[in-house]
C-alpha positions in Angstrom: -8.9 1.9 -9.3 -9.9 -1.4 -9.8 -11.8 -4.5 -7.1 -10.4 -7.5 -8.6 -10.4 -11.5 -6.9 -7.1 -10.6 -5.0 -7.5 -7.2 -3.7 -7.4 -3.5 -5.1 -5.7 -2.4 -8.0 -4.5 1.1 -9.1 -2.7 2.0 -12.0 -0.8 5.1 -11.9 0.7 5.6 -14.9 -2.4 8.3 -15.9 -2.9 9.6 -12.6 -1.1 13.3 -12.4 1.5 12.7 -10.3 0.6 15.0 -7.0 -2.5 13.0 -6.9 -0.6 9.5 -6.7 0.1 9.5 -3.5 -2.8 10.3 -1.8 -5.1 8.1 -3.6 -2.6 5.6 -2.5 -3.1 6.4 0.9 -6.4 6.9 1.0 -6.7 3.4 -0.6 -4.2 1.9 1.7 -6.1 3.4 4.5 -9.3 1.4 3.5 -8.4 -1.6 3.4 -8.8 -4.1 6.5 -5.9 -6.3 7.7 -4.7 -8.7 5.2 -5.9 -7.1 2.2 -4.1 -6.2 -0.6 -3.6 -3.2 -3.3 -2.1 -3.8 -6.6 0.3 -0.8 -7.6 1.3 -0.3 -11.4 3.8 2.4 -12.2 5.6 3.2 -14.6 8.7 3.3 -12.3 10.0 1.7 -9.5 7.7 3.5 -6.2 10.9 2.9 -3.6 10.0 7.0 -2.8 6.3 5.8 -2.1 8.1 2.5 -0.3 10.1 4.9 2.1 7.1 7.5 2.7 5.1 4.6 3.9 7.9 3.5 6.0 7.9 6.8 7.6 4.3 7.0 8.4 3.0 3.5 8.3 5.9 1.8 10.1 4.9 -1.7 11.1 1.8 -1.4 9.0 2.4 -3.1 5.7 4.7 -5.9 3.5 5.6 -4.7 0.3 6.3 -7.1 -2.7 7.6 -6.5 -5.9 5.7 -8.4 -8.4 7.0 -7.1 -11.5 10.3 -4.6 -11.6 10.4 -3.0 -14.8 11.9 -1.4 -16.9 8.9 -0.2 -18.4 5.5 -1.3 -15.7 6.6 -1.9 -12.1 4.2 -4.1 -10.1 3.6 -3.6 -6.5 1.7 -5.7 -4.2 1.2 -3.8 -0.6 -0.5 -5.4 1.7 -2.4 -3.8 5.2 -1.2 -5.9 7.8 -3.9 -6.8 11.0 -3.1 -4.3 13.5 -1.5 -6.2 16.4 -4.4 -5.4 19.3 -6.5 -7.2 17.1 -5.4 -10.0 19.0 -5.8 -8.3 22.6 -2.3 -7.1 21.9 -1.5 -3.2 21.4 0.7 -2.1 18.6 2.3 1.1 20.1 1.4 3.3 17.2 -2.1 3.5 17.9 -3.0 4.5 21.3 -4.3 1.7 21.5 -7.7 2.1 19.2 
């Protein structure tokens, strides 16, 4: 895992793969609204893309910045919680 200008970066490709996913949401689950984490895989995530979509509906955008075919470049980014603004999201409780 890498702090860079933009955000958090993690490369995957060397990580055994039943750890990938949790570091990714454990890294996912630090950041604050509007920051970032850099993905790099060495093939296309869409499994991690709908996982995320099952438990973190609402909670991210997801941007491909590079698709292959040999490094695939994710961007994911935290997005503020909506009762940041005094509104609640619905997934929350309202904390």
């Amino acid at each position: 895992m890498t702090l860079t200008n933009y955000g958090t970066k993690i490369d995957v490709r060397e990580i055994a793969p039943r750890e990938r996913h949790p570091l990714i949401f454990n890294t996912f689950r630090s950041l604050g609204g509007g920051e970032t984490l850099e993905l790099v895989n060495d093939h296309d995530p869409k499994p991690l893309y709908h996982q995320m979509q099952a438990e973190k509906p609402g909670q991210f955008a997801w941007d491909y910045l590079e698709r292959g075919p040999e490094v695939w470049r994710v961007r994911i980014t935290k997005l503020a919680a909506a009762h940041a603004d005094g509104n609640c999201c619905g997934s929350c409780g309202g904390h």
